[in-house]
SEKOL-394731 format. One record per atom (N, C-alpha, C, O): y, z, x; atom name; residue number from 1; residue in three letters. Coordinates in Angstrom, 1 decimal, padded with zeros to 4 digits, always signed. Example, Ala and Ser with C-alpha at 12.3 -4.5 7.8 and 13.67 -1.06 7.14 Angstrom:
+--------+--------+--------+----+-----+-----+
|  north |     up |   east |  a |   k |   r |
+--------+--------+--------+----+-----+-----+
| -005.7 | +007.8 | +013.2 |  N |   1 | ALA |
| -004.5 | +007.8 | +012.3 | CA |   1 | ALA |
| -003.3 | +007.8 | +013.2 |  C |   1 | ALA |
| -003.3 | +008.5 | +014.2 |  O |   1 | ALA |
| -002.2 | +007.1 | +012.8 |  N |   2 | SER |
| -001.1 | +007.1 | +013.7 | CA |   2 | SER |
| +000.0 | +007.9 | +012.9 |  C |   2 | SER |
| +001.1 | +008.0 | +013.4 |  O |   2 | SER |
+--------+--------+--------+----+-----+-----+
// end
This chain:
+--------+--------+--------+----+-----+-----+
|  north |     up |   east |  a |   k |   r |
+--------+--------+--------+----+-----+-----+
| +076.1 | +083.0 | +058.2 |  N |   1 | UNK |
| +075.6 | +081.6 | +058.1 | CA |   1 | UNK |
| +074.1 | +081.6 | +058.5 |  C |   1 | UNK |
| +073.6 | +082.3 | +059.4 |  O |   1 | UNK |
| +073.5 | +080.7 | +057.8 |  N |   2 | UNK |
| +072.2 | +080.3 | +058.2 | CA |   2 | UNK |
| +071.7 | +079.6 | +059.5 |  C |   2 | UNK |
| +072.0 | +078.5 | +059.9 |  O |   2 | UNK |
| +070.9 | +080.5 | +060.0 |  N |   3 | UNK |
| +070.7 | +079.9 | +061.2 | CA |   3 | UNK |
| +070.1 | +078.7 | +061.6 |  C |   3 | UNK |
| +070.0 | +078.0 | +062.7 |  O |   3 | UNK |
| +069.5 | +078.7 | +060.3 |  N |   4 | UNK |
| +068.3 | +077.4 | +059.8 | CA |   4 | UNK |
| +069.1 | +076.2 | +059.6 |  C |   4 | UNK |
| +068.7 | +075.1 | +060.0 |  O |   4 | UNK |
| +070.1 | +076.4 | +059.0 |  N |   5 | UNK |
| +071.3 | +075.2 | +058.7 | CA |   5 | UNK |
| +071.5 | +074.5 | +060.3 |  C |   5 | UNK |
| +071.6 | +075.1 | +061.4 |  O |   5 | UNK |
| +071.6 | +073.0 | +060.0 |  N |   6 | UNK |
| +072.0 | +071.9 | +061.4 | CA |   6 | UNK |
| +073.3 | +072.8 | +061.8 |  C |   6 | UNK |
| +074.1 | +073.4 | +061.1 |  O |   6 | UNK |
| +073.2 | +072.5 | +063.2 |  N |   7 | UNK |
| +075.1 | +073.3 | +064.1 | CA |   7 | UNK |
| +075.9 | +072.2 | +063.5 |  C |   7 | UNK |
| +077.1 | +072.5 | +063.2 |  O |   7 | UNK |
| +075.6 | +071.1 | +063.4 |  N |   8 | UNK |
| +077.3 | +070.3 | +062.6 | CA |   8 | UNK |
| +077.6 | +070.6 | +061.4 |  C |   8 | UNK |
| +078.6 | +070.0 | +061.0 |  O |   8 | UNK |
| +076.6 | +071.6 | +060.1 |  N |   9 | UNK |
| +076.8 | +071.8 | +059.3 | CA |   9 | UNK |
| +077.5 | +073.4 | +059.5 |  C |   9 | UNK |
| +078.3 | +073.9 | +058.7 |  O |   9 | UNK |
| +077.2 | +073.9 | +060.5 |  N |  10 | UNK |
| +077.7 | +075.2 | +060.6 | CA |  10 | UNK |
| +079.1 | +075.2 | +061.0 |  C |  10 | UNK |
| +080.0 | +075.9 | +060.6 |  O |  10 | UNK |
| +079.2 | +074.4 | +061.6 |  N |  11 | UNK |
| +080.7 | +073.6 | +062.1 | CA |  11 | UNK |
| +081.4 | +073.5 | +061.2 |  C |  11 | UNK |
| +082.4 | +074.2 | +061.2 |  O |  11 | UNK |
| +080.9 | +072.4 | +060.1 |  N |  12 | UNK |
| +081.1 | +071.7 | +059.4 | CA |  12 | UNK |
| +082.3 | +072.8 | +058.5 |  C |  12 | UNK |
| +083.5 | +072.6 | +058.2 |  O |  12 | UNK |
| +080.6 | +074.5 | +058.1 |  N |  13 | UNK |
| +081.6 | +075.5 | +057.3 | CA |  13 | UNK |
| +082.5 | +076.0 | +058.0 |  C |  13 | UNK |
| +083.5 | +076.3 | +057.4 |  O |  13 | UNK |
| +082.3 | +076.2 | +059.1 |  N |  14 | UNK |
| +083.8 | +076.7 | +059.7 | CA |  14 | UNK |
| +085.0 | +075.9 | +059.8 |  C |  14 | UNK |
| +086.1 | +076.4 | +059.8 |  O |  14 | UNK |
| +084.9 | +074.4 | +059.9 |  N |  15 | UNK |
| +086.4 | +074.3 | +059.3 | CA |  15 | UNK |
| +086.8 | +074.2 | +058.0 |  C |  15 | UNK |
| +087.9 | +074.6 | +057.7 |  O |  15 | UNK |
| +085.8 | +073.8 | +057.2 |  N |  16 | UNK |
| +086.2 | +073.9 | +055.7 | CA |  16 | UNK |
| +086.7 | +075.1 | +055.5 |  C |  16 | UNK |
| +087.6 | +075.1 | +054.7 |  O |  16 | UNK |
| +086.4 | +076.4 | +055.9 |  N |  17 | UNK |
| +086.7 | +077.9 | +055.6 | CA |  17 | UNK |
| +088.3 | +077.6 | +056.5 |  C |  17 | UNK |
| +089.2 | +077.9 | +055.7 |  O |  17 | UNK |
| +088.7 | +077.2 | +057.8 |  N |  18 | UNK |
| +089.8 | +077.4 | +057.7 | CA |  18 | UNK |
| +090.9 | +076.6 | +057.3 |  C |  18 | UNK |
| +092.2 | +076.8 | +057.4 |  O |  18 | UNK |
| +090.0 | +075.5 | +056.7 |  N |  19 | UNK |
| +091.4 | +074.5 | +055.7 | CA |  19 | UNK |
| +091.1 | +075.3 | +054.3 |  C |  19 | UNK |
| +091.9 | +074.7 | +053.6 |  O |  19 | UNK |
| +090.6 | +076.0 | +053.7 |  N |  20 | UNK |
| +090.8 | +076.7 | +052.6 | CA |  20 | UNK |
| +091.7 | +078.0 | +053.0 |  C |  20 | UNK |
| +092.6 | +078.2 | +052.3 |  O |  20 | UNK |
| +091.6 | +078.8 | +054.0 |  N |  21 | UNK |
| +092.3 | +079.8 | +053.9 | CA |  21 | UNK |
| +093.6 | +079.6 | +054.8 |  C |  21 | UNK |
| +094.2 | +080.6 | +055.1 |  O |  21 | UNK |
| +093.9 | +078.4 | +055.1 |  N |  22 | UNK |
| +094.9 | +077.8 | +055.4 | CA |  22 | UNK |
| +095.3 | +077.9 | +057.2 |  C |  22 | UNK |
| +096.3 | +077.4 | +057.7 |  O |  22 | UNK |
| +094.3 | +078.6 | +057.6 |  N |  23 | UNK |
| +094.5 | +078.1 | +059.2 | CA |  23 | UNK |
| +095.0 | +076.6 | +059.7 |  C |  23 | UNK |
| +095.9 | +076.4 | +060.6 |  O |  23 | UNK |
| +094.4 | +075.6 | +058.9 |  N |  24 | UNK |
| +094.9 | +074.0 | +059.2 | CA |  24 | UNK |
| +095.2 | +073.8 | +058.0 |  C |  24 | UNK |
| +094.3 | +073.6 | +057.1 |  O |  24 | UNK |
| +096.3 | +073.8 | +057.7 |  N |  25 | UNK |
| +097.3 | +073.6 | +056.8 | CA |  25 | UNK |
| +096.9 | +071.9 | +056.3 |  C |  25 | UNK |
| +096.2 | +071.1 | +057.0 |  O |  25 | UNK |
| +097.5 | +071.5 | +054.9 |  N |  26 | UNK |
| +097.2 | +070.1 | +054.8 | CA |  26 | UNK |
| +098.5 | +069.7 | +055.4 |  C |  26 | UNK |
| +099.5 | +070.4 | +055.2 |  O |  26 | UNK |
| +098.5 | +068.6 | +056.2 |  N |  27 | UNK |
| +099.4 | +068.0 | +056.8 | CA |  27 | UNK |
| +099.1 | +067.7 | +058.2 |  C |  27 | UNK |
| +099.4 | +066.7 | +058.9 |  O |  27 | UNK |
| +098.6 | +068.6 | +058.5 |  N |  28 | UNK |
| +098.2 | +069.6 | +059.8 | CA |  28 | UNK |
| +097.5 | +068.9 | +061.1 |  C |  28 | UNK |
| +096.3 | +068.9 | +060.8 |  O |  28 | UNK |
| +097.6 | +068.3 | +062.2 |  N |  29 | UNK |
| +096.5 | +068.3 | +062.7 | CA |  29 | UNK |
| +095.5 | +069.2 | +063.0 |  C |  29 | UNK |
| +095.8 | +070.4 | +063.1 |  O |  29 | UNK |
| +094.3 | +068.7 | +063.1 |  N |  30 | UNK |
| +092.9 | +069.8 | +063.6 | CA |  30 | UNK |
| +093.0 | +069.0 | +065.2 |  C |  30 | UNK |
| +093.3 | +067.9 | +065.7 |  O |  30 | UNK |
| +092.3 | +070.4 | +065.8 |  N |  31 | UNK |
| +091.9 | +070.7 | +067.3 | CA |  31 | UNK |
| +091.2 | +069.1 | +067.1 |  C |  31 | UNK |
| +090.7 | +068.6 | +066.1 |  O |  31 | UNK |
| +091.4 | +068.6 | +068.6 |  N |  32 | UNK |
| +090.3 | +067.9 | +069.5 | CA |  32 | UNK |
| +089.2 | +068.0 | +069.3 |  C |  32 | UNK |
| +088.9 | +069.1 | +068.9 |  O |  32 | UNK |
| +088.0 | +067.1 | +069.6 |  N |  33 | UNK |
| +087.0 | +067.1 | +069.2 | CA |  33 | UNK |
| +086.7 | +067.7 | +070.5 |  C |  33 | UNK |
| +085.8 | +068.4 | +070.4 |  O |  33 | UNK |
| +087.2 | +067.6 | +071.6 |  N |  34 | UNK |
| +086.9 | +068.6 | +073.2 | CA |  34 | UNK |
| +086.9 | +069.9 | +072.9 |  C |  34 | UNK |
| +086.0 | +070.8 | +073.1 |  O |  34 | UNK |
| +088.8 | +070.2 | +072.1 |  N |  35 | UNK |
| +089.0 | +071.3 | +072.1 | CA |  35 | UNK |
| +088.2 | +072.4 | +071.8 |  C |  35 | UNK |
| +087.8 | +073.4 | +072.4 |  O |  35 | UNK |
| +087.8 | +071.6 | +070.1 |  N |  36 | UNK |
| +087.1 | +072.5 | +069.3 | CA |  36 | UNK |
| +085.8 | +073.2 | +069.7 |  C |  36 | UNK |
| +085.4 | +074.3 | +069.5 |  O |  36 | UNK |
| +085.1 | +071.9 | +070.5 |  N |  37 | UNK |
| +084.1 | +072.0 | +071.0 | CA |  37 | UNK |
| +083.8 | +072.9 | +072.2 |  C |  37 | UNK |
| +082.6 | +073.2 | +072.4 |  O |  37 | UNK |
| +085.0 | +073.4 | +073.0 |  N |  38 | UNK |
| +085.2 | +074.1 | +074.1 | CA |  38 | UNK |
| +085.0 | +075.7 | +073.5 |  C |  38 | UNK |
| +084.4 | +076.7 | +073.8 |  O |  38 | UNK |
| +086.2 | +075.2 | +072.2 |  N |  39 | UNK |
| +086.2 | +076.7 | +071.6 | CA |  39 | UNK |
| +085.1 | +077.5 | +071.3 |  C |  39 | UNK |
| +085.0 | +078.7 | +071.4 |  O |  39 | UNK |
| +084.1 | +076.2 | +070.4 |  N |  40 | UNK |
| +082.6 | +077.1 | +069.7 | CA |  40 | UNK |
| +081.3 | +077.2 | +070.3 |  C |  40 | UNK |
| +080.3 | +077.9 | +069.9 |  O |  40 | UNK |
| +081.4 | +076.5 | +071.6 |  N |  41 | UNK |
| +081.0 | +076.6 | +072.6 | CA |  41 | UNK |
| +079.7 | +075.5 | +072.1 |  C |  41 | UNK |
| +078.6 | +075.6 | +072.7 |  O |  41 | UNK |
| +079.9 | +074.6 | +070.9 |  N |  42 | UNK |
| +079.2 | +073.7 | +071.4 | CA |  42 | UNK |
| +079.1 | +072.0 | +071.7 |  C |  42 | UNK |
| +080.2 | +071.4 | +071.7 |  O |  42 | UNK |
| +078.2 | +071.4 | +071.9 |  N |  43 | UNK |
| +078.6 | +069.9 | +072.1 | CA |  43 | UNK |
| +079.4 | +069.3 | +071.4 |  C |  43 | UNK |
| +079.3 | +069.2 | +070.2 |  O |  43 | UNK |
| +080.5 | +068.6 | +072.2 |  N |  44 | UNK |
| +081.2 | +067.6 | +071.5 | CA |  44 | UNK |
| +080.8 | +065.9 | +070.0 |  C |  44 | UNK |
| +081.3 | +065.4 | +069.0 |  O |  44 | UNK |
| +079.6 | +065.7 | +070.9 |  N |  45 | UNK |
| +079.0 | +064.9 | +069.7 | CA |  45 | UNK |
| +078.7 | +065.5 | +068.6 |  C |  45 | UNK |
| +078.4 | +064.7 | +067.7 |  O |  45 | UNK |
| +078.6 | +066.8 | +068.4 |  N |  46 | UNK |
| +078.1 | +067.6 | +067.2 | CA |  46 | UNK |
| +079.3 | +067.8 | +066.6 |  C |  46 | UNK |
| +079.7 | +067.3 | +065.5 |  O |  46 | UNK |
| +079.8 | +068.3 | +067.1 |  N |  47 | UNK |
| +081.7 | +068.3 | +066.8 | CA |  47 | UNK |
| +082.1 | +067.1 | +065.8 |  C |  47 | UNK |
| +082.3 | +067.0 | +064.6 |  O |  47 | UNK |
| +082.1 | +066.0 | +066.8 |  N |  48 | UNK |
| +082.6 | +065.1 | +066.1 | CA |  48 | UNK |
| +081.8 | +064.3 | +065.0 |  C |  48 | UNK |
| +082.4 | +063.4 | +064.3 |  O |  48 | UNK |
| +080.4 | +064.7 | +064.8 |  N |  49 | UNK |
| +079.3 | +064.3 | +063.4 | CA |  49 | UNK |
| +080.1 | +065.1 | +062.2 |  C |  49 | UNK |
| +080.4 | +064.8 | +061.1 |  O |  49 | UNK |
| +080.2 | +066.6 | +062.9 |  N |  50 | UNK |
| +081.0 | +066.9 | +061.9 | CA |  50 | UNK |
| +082.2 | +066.5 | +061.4 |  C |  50 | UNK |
| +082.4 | +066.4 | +060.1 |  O |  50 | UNK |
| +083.0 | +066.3 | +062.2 |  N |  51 | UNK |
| +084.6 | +065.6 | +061.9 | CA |  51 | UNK |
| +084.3 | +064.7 | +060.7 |  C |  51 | UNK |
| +084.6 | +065.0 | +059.5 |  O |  51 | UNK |
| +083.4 | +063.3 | +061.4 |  N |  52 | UNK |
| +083.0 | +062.3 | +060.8 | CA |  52 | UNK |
| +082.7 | +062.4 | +059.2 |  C |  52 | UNK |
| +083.1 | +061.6 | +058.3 |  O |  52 | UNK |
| +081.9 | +063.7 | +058.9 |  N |  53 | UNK |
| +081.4 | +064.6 | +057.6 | CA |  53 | UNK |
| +082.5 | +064.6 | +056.5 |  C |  53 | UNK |
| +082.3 | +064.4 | +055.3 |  O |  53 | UNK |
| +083.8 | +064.9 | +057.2 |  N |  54 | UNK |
| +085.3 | +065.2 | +056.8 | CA |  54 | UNK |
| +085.6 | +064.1 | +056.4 |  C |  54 | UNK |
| +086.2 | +063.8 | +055.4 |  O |  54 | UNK |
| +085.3 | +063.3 | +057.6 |  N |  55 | UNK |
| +086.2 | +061.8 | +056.8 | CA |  55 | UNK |
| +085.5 | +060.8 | +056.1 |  C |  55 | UNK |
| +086.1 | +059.8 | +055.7 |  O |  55 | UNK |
| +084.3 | +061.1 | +056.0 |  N |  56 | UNK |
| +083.5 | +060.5 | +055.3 | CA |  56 | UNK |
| +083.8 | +061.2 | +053.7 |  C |  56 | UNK |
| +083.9 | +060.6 | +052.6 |  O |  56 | UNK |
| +084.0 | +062.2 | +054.0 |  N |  57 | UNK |
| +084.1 | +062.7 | +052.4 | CA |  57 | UNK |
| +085.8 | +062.6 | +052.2 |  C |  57 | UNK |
| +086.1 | +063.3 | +051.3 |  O |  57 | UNK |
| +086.8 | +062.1 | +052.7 |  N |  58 | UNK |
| +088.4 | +061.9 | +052.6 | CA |  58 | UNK |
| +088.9 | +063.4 | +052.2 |  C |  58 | UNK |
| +089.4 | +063.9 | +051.2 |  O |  58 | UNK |
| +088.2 | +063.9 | +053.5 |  N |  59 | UNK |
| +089.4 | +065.2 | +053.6 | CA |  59 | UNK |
| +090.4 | +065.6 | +054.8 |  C |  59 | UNK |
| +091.2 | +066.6 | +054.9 |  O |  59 | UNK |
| +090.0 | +064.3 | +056.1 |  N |  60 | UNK |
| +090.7 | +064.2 | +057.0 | CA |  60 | UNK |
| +091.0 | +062.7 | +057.4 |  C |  60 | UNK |
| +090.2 | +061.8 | +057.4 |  O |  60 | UNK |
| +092.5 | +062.6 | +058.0 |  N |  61 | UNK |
| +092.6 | +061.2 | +057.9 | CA |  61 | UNK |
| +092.9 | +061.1 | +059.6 |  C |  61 | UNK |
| +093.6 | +061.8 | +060.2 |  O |  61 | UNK |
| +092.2 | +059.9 | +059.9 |  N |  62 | UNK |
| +092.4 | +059.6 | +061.7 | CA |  62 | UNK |
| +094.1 | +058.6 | +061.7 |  C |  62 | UNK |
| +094.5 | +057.6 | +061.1 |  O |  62 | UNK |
| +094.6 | +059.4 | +062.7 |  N |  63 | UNK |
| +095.2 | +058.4 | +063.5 | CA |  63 | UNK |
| +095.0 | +058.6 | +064.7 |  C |  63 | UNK |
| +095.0 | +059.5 | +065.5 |  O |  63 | UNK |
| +094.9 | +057.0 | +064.6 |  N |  64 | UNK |
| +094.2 | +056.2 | +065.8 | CA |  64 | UNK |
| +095.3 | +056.3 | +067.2 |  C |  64 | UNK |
| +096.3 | +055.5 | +067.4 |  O |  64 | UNK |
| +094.6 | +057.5 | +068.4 |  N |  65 | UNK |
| +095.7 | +057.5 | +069.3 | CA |  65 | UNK |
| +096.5 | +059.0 | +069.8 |  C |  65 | UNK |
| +097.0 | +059.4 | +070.8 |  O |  65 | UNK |
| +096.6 | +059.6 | +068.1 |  N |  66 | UNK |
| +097.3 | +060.8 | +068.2 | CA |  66 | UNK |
| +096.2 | +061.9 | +067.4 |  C |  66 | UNK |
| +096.2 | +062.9 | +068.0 |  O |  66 | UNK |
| +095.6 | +061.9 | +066.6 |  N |  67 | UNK |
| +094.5 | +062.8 | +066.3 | CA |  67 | UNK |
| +094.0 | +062.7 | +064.8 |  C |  67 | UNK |
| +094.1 | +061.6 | +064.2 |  O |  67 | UNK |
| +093.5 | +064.0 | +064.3 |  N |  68 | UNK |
| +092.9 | +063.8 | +062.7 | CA |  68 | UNK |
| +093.6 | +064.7 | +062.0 |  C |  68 | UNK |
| +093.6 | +065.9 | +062.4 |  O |  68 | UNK |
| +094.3 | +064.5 | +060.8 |  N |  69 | UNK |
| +095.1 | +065.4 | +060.3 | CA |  69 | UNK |
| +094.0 | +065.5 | +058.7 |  C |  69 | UNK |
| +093.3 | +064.7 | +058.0 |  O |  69 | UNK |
| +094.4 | +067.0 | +058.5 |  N |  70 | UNK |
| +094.3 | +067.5 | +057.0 | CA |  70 | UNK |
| +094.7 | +066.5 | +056.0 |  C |  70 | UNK |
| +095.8 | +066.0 | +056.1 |  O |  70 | UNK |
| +093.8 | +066.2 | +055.0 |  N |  71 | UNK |
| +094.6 | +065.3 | +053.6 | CA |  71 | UNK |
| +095.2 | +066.6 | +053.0 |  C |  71 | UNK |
| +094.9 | +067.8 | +053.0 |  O |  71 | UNK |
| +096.3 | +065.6 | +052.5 |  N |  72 | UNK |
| +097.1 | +066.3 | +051.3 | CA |  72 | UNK |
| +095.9 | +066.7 | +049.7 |  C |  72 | UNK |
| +095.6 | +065.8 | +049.0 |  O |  72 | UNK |
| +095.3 | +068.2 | +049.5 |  N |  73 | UNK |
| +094.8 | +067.9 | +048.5 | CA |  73 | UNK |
| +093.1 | +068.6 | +049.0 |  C |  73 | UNK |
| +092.3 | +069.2 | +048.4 |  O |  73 | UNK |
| +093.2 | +068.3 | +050.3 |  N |  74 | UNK |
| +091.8 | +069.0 | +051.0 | CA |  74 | UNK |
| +091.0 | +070.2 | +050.7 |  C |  74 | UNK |
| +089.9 | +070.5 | +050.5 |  O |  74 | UNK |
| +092.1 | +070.8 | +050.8 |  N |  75 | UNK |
| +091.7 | +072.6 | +050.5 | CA |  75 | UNK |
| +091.4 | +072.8 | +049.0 |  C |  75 | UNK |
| +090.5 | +073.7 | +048.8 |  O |  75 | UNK |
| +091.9 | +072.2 | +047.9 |  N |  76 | UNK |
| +091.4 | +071.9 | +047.0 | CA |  76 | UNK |
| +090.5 | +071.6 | +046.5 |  C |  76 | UNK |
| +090.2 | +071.9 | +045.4 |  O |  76 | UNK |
| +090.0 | +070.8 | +047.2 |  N |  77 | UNK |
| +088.9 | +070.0 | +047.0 | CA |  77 | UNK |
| +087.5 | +070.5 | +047.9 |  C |  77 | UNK |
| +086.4 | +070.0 | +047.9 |  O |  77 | UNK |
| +088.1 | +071.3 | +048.5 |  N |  78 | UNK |
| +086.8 | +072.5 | +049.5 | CA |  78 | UNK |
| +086.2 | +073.5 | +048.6 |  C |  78 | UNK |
| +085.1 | +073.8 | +048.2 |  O |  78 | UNK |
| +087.6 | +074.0 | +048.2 |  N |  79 | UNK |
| +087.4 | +075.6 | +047.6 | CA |  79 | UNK |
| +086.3 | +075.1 | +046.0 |  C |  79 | UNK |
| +085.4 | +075.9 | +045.6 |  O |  79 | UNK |
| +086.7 | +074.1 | +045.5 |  N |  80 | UNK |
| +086.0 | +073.8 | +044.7 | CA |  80 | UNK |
| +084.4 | +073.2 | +044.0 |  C |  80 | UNK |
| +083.8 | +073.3 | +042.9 |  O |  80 | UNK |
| +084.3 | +072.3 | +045.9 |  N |  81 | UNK |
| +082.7 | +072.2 | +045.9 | CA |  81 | UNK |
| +082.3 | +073.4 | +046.5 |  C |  81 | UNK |
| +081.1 | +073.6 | +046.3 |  O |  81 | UNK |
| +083.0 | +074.6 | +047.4 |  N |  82 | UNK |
| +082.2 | +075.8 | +048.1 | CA |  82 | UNK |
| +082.1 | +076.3 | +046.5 |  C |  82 | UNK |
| +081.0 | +076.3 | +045.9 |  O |  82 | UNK |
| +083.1 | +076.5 | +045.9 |  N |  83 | UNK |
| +082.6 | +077.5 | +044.2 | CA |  83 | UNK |
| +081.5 | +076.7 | +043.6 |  C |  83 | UNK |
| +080.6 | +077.3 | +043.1 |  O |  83 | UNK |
| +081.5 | +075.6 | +043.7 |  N |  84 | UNK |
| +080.3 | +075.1 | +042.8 | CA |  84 | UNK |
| +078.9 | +075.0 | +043.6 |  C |  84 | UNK |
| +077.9 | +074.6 | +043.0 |  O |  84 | UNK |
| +079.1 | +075.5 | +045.1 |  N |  85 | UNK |
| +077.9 | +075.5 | +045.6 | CA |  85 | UNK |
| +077.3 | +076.9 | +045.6 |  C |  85 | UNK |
| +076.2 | +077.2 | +045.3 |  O |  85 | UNK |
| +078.3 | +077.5 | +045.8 |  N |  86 | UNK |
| +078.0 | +079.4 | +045.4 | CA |  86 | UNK |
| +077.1 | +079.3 | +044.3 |  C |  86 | UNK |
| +075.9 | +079.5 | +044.3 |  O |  86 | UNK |
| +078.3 | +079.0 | +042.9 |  N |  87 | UNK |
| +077.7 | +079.5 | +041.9 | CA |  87 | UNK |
| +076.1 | +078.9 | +041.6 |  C |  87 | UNK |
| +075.2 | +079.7 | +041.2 |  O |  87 | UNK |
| +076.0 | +077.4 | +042.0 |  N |  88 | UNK |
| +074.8 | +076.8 | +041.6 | CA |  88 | UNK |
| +073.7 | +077.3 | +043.1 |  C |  88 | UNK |
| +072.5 | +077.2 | +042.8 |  O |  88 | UNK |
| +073.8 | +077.8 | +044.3 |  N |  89 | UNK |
| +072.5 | +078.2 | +045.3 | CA |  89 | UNK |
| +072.5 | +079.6 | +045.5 |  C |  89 | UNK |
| +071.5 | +080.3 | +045.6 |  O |  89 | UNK |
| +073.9 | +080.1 | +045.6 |  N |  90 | UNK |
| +074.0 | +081.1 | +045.9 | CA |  90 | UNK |
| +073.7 | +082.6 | +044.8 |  C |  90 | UNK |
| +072.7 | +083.4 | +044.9 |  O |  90 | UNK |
| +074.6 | +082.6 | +044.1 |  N |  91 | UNK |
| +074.9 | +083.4 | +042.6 | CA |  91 | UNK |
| +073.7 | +083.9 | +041.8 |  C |  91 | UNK |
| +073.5 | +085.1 | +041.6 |  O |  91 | UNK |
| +072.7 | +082.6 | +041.3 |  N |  92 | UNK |
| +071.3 | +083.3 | +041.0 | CA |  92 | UNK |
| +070.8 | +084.2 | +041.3 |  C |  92 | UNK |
| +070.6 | +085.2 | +040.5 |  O |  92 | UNK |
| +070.2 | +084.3 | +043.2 |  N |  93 | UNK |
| +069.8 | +084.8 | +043.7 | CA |  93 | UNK |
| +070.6 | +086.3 | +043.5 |  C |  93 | UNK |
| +070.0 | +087.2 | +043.0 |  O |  93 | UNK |
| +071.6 | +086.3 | +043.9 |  N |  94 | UNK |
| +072.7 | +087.4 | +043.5 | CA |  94 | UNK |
| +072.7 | +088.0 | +042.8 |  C |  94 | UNK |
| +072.8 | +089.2 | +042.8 |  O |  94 | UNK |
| +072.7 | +087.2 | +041.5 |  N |  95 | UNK |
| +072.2 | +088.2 | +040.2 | CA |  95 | UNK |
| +070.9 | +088.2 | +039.8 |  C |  95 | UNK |
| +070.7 | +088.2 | +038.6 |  O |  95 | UNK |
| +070.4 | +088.1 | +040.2 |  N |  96 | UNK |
| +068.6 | +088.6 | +040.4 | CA |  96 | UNK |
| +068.4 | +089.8 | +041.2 |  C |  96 | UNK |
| +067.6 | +090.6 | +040.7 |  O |  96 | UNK |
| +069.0 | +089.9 | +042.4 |  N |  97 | UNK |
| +068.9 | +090.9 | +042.9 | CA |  97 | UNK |
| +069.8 | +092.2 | +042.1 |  C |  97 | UNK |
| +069.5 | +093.4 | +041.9 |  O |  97 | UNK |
| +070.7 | +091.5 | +041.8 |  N |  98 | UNK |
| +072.1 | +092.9 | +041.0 | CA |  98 | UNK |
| +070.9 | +093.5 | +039.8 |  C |  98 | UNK |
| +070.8 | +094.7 | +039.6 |  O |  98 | UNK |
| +070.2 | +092.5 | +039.1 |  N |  99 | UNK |
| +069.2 | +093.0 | +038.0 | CA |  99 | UNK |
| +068.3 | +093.9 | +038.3 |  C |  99 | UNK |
| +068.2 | +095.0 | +037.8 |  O |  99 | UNK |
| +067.3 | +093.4 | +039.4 |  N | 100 | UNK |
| +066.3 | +094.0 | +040.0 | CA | 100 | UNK |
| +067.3 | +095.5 | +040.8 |  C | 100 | UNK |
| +066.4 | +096.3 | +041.0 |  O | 100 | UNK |
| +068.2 | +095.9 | +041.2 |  N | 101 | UNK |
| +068.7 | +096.9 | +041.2 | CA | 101 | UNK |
| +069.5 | +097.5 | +040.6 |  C | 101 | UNK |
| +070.1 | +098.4 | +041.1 |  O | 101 | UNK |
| +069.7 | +097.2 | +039.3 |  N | 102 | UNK |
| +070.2 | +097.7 | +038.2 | CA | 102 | UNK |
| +071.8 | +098.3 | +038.5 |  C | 102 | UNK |
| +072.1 | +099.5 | +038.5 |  O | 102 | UNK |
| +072.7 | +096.9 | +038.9 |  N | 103 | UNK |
| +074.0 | +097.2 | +039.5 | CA | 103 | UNK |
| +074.6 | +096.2 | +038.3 |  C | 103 | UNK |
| +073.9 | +095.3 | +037.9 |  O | 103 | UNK |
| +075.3 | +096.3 | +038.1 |  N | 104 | UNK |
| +076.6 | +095.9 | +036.9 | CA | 104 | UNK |
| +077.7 | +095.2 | +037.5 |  C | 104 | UNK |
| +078.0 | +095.5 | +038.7 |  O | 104 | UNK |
| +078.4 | +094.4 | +036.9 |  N | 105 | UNK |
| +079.5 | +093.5 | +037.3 | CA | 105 | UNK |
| +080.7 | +094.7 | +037.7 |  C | 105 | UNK |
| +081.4 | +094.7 | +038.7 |  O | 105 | UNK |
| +080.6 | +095.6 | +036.7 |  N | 106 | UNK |
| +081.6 | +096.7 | +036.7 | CA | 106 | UNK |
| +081.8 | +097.4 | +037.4 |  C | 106 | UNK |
| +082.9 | +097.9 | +037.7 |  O | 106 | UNK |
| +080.0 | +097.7 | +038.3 |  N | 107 | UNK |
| +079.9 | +098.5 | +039.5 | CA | 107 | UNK |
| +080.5 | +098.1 | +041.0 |  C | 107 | UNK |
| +080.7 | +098.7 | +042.0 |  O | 107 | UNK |
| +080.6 | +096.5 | +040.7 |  N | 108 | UNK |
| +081.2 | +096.3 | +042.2 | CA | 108 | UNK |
| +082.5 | +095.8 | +041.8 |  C | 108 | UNK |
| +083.2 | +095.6 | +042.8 |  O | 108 | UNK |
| +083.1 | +095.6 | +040.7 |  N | 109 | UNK |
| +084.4 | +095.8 | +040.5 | CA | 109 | UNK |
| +084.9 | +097.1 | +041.3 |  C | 109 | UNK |
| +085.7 | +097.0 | +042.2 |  O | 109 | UNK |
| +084.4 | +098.1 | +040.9 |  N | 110 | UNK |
| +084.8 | +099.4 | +040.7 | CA | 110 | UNK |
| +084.8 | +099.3 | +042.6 |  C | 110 | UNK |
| +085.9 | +099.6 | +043.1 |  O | 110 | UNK |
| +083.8 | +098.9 | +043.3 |  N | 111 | UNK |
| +083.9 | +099.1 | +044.6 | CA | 111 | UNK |
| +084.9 | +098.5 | +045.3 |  C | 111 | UNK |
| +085.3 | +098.9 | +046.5 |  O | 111 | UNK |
| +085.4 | +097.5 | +044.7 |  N | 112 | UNK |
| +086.4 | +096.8 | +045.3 | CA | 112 | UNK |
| +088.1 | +096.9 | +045.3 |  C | 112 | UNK |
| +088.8 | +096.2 | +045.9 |  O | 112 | UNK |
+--------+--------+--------+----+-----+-----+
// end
């Protein structure tokens, strides 16, 4: 991750990475805004900017009292703006470099 990137955005990819690879299941509640914040070792108000990020875009829904749970539909809807941010910021650059070193789709097939 970029170190340049805001900490509630870095946050932000760490939970989207574990509601796509299903650590927080949809259904699911997510950690405390304390917890979480204990865990990554950073401030709770950044924590919760990030939360806010989630439910601003309806990928987590609050109940008021008992916590913030996964939408039904979330991980879906992650995995598919992270692919469309890849392909459109990331991937150019990627294949610019694969060109300038004269590496083939086939060659990292083959590595994998």
């Amino acid at each position: 991750m970029s170190e340049t990137k805001p900490v509630y955005l870095r946050l932000r990819d760490r939970i989207a990475a574990s509601i796509i690879e299903g650590e927080y299941a949809e259904g699911e509640m997510l950690p405390s805004v304390r917890a979480f914040a204990a865990d990554q070792g950073a401030n709770p108000l950044t924590v919760a900017k990030a939360y806010q990020q989630f439910q601003a875009d309806g990928l987590i829904r609050v109940q008021r009292g008992v916590g913030m749970f996964v939408r039904e539909g979330a991980a879906g809807k992650l995995r598919a703006s992270e692919r469309q941010a890849f392909l459109e910021e990331e991937w150019p650059d990627i294949r610019r470099k694969m060109e300038r070193l004269d590496i083939s789709l086939d060659q990292l097939t083959d590595i994998a």
